[in-house]
LOZAMAR-140802 format. One record per residue (C-alpha): x, y, z. Coordinates in pm, whole numbers, plus 50000, padded with zeros to 5 digits. Example, Ala and Ser with C-alpha at 12.3 -4.5 7.8 and 13.67 -1.06 7.14 Angstrom:
<sites>
px, py, pz
51230, 49550, 50780
51367, 49894, 50714
</sites>
This chain:
<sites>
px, py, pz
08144, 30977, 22657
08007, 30727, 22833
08048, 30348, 22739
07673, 30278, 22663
07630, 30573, 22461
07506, 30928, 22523
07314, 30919, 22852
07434, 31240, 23061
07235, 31548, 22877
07221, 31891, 22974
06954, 32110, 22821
07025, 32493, 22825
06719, 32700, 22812
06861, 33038, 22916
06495, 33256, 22957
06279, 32943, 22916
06254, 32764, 23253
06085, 32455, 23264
05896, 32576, 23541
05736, 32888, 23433
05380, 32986, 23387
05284, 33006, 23020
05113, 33236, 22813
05316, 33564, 22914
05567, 33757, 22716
05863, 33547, 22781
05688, 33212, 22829
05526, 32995, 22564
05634, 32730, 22331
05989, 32726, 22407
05894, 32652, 22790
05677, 32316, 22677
05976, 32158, 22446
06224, 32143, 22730
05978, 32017, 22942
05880, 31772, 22800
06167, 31681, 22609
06327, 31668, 22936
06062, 31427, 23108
06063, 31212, 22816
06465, 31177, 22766
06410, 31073, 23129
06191, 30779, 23076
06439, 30663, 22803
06690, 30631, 23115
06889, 30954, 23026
07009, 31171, 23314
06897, 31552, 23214
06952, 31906, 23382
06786, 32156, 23232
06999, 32536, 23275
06816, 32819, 23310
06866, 33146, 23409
06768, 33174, 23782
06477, 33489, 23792
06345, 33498, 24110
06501, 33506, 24485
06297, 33189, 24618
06471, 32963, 24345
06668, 32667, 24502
07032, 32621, 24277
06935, 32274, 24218
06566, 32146, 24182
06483, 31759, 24192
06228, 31761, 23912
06052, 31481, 23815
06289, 31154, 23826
06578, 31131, 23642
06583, 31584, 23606
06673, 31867, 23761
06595, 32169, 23710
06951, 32443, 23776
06866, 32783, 23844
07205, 32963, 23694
07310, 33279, 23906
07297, 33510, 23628
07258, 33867, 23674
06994, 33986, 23946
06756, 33719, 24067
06428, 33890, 23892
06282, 33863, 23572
06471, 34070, 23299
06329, 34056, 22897
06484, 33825, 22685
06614, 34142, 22497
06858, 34197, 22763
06977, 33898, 22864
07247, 33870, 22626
07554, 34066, 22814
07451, 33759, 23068
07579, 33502, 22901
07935, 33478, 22973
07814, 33458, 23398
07602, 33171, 23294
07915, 33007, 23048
08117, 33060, 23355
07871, 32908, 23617
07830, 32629, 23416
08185, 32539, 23318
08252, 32554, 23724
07894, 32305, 23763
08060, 32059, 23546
08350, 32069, 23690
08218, 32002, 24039
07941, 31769, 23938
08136, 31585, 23618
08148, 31663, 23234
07820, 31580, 23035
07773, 31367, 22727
07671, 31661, 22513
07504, 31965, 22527
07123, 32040, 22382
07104, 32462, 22358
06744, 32571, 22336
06749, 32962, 22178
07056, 33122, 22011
07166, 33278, 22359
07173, 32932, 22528
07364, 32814, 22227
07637, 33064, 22240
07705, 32907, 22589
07702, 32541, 22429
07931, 32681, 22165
08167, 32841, 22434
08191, 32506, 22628
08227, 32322, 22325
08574, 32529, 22280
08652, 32547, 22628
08617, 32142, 22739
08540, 31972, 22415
08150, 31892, 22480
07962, 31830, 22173
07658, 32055, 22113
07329, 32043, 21944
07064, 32337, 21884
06722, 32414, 21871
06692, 32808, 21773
06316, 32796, 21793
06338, 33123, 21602
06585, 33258, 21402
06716, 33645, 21395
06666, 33728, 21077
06326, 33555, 21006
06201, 33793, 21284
06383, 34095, 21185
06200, 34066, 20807
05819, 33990, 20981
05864, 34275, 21316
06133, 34546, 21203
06223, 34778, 21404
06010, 34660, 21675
06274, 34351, 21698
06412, 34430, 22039
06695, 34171, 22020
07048, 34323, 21909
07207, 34290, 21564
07453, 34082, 21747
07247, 33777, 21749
07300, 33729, 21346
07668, 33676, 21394
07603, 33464, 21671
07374, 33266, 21488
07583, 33240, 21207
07879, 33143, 21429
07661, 32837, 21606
07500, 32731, 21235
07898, 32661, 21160
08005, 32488, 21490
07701, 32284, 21615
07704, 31997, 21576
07371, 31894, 21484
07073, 32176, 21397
06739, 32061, 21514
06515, 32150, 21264
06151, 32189, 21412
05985, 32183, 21028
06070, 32181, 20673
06002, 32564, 20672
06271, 32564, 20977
06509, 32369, 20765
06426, 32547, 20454
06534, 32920, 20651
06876, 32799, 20788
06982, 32663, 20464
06880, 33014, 20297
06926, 33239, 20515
07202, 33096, 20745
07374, 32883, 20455
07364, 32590, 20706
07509, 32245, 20599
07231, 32013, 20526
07422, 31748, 20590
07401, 31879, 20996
07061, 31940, 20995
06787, 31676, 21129
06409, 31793, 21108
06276, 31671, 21419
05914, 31858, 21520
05737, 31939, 21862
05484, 31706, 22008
05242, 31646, 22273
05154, 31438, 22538
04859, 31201, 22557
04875, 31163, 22918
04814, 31539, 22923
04585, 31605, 22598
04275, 31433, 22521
03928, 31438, 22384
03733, 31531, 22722
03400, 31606, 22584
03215, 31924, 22477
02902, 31987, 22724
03117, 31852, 23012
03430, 32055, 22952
03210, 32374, 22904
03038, 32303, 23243
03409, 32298, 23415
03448, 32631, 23285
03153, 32775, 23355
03054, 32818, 22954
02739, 32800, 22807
02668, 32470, 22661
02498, 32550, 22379
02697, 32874, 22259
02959, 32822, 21949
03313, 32873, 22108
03614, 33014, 21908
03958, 32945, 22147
04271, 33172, 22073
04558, 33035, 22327
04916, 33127, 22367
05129, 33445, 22448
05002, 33797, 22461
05190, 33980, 22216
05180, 34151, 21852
05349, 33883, 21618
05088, 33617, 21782
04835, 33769, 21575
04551, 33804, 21851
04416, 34103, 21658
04348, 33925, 21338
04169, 33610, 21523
03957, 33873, 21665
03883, 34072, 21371
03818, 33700, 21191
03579, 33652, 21452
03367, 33941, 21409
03364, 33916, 21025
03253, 33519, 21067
02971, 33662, 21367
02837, 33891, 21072
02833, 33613, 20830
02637, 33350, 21074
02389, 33612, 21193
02379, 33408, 21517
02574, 33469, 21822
02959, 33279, 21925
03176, 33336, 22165
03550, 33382, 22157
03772, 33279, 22429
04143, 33449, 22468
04329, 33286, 22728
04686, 33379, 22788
04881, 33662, 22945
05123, 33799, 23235
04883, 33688, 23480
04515, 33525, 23604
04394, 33871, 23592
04305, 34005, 23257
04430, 34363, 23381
04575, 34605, 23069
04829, 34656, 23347
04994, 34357, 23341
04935, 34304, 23012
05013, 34555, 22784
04915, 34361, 22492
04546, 34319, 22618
04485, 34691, 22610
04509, 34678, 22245
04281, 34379, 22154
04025, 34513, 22375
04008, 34804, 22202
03974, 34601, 21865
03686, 34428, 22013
03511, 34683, 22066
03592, 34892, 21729
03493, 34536, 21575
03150, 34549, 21731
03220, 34181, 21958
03363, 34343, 22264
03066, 34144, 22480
03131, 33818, 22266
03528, 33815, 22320
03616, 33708, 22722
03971, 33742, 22812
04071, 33503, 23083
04432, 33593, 23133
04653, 33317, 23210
04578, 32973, 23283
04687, 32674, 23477
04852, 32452, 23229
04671, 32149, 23405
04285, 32306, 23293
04426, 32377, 22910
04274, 32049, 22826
03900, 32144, 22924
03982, 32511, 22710
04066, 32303, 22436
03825, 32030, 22415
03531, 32325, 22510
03577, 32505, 22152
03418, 32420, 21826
03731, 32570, 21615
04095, 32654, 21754
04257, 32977, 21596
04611, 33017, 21580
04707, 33310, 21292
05052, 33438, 21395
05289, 33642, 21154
05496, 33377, 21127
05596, 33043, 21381
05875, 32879, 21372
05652, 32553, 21471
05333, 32658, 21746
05287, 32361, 21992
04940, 32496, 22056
04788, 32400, 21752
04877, 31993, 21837
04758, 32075, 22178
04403, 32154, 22049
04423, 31859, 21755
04458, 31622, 22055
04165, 31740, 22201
03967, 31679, 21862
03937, 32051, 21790
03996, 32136, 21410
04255, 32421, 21399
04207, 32739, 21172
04607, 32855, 21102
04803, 33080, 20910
04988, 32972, 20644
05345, 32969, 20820
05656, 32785, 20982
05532, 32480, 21133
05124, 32509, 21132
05112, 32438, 20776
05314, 32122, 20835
05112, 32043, 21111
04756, 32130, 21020
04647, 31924, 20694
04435, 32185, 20512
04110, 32080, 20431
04168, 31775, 20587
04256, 31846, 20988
04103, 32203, 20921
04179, 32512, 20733
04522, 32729, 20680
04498, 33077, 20532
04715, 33360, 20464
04824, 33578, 20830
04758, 33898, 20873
04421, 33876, 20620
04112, 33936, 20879
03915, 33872, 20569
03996, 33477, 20460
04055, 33424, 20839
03661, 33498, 20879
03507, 33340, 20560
03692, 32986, 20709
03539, 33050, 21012
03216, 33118, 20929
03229, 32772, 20740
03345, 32600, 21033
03087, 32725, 21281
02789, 32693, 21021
02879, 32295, 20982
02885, 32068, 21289
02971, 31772, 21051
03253, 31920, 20918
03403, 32004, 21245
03319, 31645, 21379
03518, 31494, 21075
03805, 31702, 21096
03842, 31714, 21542
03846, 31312, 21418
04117, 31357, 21163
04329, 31574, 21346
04361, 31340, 21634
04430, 31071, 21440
04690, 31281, 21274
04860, 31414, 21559
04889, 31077, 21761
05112, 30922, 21481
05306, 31180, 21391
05394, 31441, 21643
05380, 31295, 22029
05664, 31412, 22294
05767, 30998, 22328
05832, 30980, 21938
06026, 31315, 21974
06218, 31224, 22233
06345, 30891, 22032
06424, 31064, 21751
06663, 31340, 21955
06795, 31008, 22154
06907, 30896, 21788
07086, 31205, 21698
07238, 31260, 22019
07374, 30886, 21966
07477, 30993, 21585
07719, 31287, 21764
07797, 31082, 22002
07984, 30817, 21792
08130, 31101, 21549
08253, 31253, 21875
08404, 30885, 22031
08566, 30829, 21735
08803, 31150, 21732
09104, 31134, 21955
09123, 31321, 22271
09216, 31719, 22271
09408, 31908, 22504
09266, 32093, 22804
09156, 32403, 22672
09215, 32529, 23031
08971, 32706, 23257
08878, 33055, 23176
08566, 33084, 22955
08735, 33421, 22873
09078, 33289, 22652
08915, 33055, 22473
09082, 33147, 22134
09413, 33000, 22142
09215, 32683, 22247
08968, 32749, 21959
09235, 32791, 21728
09416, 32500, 21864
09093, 32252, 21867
09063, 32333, 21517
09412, 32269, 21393
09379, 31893, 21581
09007, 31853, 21395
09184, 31908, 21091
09447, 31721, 21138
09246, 31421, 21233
09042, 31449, 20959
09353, 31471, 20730
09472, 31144, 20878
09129, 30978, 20826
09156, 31125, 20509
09459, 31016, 20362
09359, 30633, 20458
09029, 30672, 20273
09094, 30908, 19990
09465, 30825, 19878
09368, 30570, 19609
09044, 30741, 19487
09256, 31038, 19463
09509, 30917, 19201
09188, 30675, 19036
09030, 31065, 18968
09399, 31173, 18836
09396, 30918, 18625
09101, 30922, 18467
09068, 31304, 18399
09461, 31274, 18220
09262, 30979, 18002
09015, 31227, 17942
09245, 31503, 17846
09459, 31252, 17627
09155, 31147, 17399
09022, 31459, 17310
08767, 31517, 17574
08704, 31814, 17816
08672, 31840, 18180
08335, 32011, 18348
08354, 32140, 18721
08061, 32303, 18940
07994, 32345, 19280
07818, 32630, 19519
07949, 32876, 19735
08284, 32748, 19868
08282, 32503, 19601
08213, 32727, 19320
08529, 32905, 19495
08725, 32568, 19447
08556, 32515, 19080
08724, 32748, 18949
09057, 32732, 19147
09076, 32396, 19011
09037, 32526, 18638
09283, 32797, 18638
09559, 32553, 18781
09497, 32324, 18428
09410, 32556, 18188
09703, 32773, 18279
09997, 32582, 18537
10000, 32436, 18861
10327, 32365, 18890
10521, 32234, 18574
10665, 32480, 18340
10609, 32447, 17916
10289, 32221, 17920
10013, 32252, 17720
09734, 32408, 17869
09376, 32215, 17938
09048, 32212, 17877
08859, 32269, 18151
08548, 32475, 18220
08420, 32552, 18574
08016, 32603, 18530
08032, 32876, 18808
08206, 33147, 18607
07957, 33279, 18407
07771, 33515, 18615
07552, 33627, 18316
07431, 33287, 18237
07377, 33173, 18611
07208, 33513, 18748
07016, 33507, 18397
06874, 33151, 18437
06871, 33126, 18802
06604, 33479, 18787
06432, 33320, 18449
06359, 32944, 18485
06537, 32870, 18826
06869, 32788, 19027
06802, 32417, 19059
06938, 32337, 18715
07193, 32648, 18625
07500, 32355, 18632
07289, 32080, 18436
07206, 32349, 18149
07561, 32387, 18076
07627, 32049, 18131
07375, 31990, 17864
07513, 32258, 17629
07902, 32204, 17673
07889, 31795, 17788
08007, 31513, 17510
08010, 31148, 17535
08419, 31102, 17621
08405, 31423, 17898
08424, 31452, 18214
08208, 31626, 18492
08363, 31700, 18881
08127, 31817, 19093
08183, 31954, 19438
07947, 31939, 19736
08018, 31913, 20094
07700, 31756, 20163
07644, 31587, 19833
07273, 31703, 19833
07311, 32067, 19680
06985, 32012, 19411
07185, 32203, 19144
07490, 31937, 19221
07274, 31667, 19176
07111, 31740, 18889
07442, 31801, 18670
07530, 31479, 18777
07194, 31342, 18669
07271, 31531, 18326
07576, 31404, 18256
07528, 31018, 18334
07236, 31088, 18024
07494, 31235, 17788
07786, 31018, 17848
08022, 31148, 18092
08249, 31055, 18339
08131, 31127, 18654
08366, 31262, 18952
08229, 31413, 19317
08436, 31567, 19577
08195, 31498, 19888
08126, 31518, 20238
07943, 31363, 20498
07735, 31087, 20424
07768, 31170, 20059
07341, 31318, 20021
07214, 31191, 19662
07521, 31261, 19460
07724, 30983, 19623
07506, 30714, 19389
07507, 30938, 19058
07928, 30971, 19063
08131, 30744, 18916
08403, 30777, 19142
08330, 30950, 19439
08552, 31104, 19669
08440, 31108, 20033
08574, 31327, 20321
08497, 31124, 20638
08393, 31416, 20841
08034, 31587, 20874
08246, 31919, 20979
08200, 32127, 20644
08510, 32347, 20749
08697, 32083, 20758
08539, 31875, 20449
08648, 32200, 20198
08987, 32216, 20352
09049, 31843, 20231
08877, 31915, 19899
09121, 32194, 19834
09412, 31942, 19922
09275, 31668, 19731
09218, 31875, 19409
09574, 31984, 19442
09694, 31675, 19461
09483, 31583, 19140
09620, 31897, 18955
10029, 31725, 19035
09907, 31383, 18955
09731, 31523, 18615
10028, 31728, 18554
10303, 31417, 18579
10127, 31198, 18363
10068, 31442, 18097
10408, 31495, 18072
10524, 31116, 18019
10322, 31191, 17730
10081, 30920, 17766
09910, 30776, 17487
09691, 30985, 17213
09443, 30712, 17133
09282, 30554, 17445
09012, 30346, 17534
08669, 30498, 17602
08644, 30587, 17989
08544, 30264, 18242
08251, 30386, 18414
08330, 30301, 18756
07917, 30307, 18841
07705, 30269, 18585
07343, 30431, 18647
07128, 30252, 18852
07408, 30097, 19054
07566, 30091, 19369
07828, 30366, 19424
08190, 30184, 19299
08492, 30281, 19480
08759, 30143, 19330
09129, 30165, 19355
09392, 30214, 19087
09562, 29981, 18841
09962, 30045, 18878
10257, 29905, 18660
10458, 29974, 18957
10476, 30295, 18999
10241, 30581, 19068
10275, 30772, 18734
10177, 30501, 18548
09842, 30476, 18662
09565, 30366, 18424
09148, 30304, 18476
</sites>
């Protein structure tokens, strides 16, 4: 790592070149972000190559950019273009080629993988040399196996792989909430490791330009209302509903419009090259609009501006969209967008306000927003003005930029502060005894940073669950997944013996273990609050609640904790990370210096051993019946309280 932080960056884009034409099957949205992310890193002084597979013959290895990137063309497979589908038995050619780069041209600050393929070559390096790694998916496997089916070319391979880089990045770019909200679901992803960051645009390259003179440029008729549809020609885009839309709002008006579909495998609109077009031709014309819909084909990314700022209303209705740049690309312009309800377009499009969303796939609600749009030239003058505004605070390619800068900083310090591994050696193909080895050193750092931070909380928690126990009181343990795993580990050792012979057994109750009460509650009212019901039915003043969370911000987590501080309770938390909202709400919490949730549960499961010994020793020194109601280390409202043990001189005599 260098001194000054992270400033060496390569961006792996394995199908999405930098350099590519938009707006055919392969090239779209994915192309723009590590453009532009590249160009803008760039101006913040970083050093950037951007990997991508090379796909034609002409392609030089090594591509001065723009200043301060280049573009690599990785010898990967044949030197044509081959469908993203395919590209996956690739990979290990372009792990390989890169491994040998950085060994000739000197090791990079960290890694930014841009699709799940290019991220199972950041994860592979990662093992192999010890490079941290961050990831964009811009999709995610199983989002598009539920909207396309069978018609998902992409192998079931990809959901192990995705599920192997969720675990072992070491950030996950999130482009929206939706984004964030589909990784934790689907992929079980540890918030903690997640950072939303969205796409952007630039201002140098988007702008208001002017209706009547933009519409000259192209050749367009002044006067006649313009619908634009923009991006890549294929099914998921939706094409076939914005045209369908568009004939239903045509029959509403009465008066003539005109809808412009620009994108495809080429300038020429030919059926040929693009598939696709064949297809929404023939909807036009089943629709009735086939001479009021032009197809242009593909365009020149530098006249997308005069496209954009030409149209009265910008329609973007895919099946679903993990974020769609195109829709910010049009709101720069001033152009109000009409989007589906999905992924990133209803973060970015304020409905009602920056124009309308409605449901995809629904022709019908599609063409009723329309025909309000093109029947009130006020309307679309206030929201073109509102989306501009919106999109030049929020969602520009400088702001975007800064905020990865910051995160690539964030790993960059976790990474500086871990000691130095041993070569994992040089053959992208044995990486496993490295793997293995890489993770027995993470662990065993973390158990060192561990033991410094966690020893005295550890036996403060010991001690004040045995003064639970000895006054009468119960103790209460939740957690999720792992966790709930651990909850009820944790119980079993008290209630029955962890390792001393003849005691009494304790009461302890782990909130996961009845499945009729959470699967009831969770499919009645809700999962957010299946731990703080039982806390409220089970909890008295004089108990005790531990709660486990590698993240500290499981909702369910936090609100038991919130429950119990109201009824009385002591309140213990076994966390992770930075601690999320339960590290405020526990009285004594417990934090595992590590973001690495693999390693986090390994030190929970040592740490609650070490609790069940400690609790075990003291209850059988037969400590006091009659003790003092429980100190609340951090009482609500206040500052997390860590605080360290009282001794008489010798550990089993610990009191709080």
């Amino acid at each position: 790592m260098t001194t000054s932080g992270v400033k060496k960056i390569a961006l792996i884009s394995e199908h999405a070149s930098p350099l590519a034409t938009l707006g055919g099957t392969d090239a779209g949205g994915q192309n723009v972000y590590v453009a532009q992310v590249a160009r803008h890193l760039a101006n913040l002084g970083h050093a950037v190559d951007v990997f991508t597979r090379r796909d034609a013959p002409h392609l030089p290895e090594v591509l001065e950019w723009v200043p301060g990137v280049r573009v690599v063309h990785v010898p990967a497979g044949p030197a044509a273009v081959i469908p993203k589908e395919d590209l996956l038995p690739l990979m290990p050619e372009f792990t390989r080629y890169m491994a040998a780069f950085m060994a000739r041209e000197g090791r990079y600050d960290l890694l930014h993988a841009n699709f799940w393929m290019s991220g199972l070559v950041a994860a592979d390096l990662k093992r192999l040399l010890g490079v941290p790694f961050v990831i964009t998916f811009h999709a995610l496997g199983k989002v598009r196996r539920l909207h396309q089916g069978e018609a998902d070319g992409f192998p079931d391979d990809r959901f192990a792989i995705e599920e192997r880089l969720v675990r072992e990045a070491d950030r996950i770019i999130a482009e929206c909430p939706q984004d964030e909200a589909d990784l934790r679901e689907l992929y079980g992803a540890d918030p903690a490791r997640i950072v939303t960051v969205p796409c952007g645009f630039d201002p140098a390259e988007f702008s208001p330009q002017g209706r009547r003179e933009a519409r000259e440029r192209l050749g367009l008729d002044p006067a006649e209302l313009t619908v634009l549809q923009l991006g890549r020609m294929v099914p998921r885009k939706g094409v076939d509903d914005a045209i369908r839309g568009f004939a239903r709002a045509v029959r509403s008006l009465g008066q003539p419009a005109r809808l412009l579909v620009v994108g495809g495998n080429s300038p020429d609109p030919d059926p040929a090259l693009t598939p696709e077009l064949g297809r929404l031709r023939a909807i036009a014309q089943e629709e009735g609009v086939e001479d009021r819909v032009t197809f242009t084909g593909s365009r020149d990314r530098s006249v997308l501006r005069d496209y954009y700022s030409a149209a009265d209303v910008f329609i973007s209705t895919p099946w679903y969209e993990p974020f769609g740049i195109t829709p910010l690309e049009a709101m720069a312009c001033g152009t109000p967008v009409l989007g589906a309800r999905v992924g990133g377009i209803q973060h970015t499009v304020a409905d009602g306000e920056t124009g309308f969303l409605v449901p995809p796939r629904d022709p019908d609600a599609l063409g009723e927003r329309l025909a309000d749009l093109l029947a009130d030239a006020a309307l679309r003058e206030r929201m073109g003005a509102a989306a501009l505004a919106r999109v030049r605070t929020h969602f520009t390619w400088e702001g975007v930029a800064r905020q990865l800068a910051q995160v690539y900083r964030e790993v960059g310090e976790e990474t500086a502060a871990q000691p130095a591994l041993p070569p994992a050696g040089d053959a992208v193909g044995s990486t496993i005894d490295s793997a293995v080895d890489r993770a027995f050193q993470n662990l065993i750092t973390t158990l060192a940073h561990s033991r410094a931070a966690l020893g005295p909380q550890i036996e403060a928690a010991a001690a004040a669950i045995t003064a639970c126990f000895e006054r009468g009181g119960k103790v209460l343990v939740c957690g999720n997944g792992g966790s709930a795993a651990d909850a009820q580990h944790f119980a079993a050792e008290l209630v029955g013996r962890f390792r001393l012979d003849g005691r009494r057994g304790l009461p302890v109750l782990a909130l996961t273990a009845d499945t009729a009460m959470l699967t009831a509650w969770s499919n009645d009212v809700g999962f957010g609050d299946v731990f703080a019901r039982q806390v409220e039915a089970f909890g008295t003043e004089g108990d005790l609640l531990l709660a486990i969370s590698t993240s500290g911000r499981s909702p369910n987590v936090v609100a038991a904790l919130q429950a119990a501080r109201r009824r009385g309770l002591t309140t213990l938390a076994l966390l992770g990370g930075r601690g999320g909202d339960a590290l405020a709400l526990a009285d004594l919490p417990l934090l595992v210096p590590s973001s690495d949730t693999p390693r986090i549960q390994e030190v929970h499961i040592l740490a609650l051993h070490l609790i069940c010994e400690l609790v075990e020793e003291q209850i059988s020194e037969g400590l006091p019946t009659h003790l003092p109601p429980p100190v609340r280390l951090n009482p609500p409202g206040a500052a997390p309280l860590i605080s360290a043990p009282q001794t008489n001189g010798n550990r089993k005599g610990v009191n709080v």
